[in-house]
N, C-alpha and C positions, 0 to 999 in steps of 0.2 A: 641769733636774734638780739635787737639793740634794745636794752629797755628805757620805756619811754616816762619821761617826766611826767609831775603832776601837772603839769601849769601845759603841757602839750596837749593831756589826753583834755585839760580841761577845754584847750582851744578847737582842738577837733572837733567837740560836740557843741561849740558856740558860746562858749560860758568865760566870760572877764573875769580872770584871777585876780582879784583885791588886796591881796598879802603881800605885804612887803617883801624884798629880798634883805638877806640879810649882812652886816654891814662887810664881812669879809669876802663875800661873793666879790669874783672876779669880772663878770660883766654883769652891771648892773639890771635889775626891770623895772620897767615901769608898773605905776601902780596911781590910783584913784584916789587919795586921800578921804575925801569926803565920803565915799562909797566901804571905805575899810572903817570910818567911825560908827557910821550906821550897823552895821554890822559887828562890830565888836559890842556895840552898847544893845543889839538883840542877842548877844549872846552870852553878854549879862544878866540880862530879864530871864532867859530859860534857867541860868543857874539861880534864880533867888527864887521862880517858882518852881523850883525841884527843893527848897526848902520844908514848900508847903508837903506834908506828908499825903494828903488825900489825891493831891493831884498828881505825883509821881507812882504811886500804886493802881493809879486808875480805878477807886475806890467806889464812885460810881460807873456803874455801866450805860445807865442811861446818858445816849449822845449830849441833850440839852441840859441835864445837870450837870455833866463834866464842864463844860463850857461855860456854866454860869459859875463852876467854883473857880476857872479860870478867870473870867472875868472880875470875881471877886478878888483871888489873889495879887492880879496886875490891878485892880485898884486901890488896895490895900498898899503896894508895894508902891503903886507909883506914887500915893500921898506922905510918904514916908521921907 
């Protein structure tokens, strides 16, 4: 059995890989720009509310408190 890349299984199941390839790759991919900044810059925002302590312990269990300490984190962070 041949094993199969990420960016294959990702297209098998219908999913656009947005990650660049990297510069020594031999045949190059394409990729989204705009679609990979989006993204990078959401995956920023989870690393700065895994800051918050409350919200990475999951400290509340009530559904609508979690989400409001969320909501308070990403506004805190985003006026920063």
């Amino acid at each position: 059995m041949m094993p199969i890349g990420i960016r294959d299984a990702l297209k098998d199941k219908g999913i656009k890989a947005c990650i660049p390839d990297r510069k020594g790759r031999k045949k190059p991919v394409r990729h989204d720009k705009c679609r990979y900044k989006r993204r990078n810059r959401i995956e920023i925002m989870f690393g700065r509310l895994k800051d918050w302590r409350r919200v990475v312990t999951r400290y509340d269990r009530c559904p609508i408190v979690f989400l409001s300490a969320i909501a308070l984190a990403a506004t805190v962070l985003a006026v920063k």
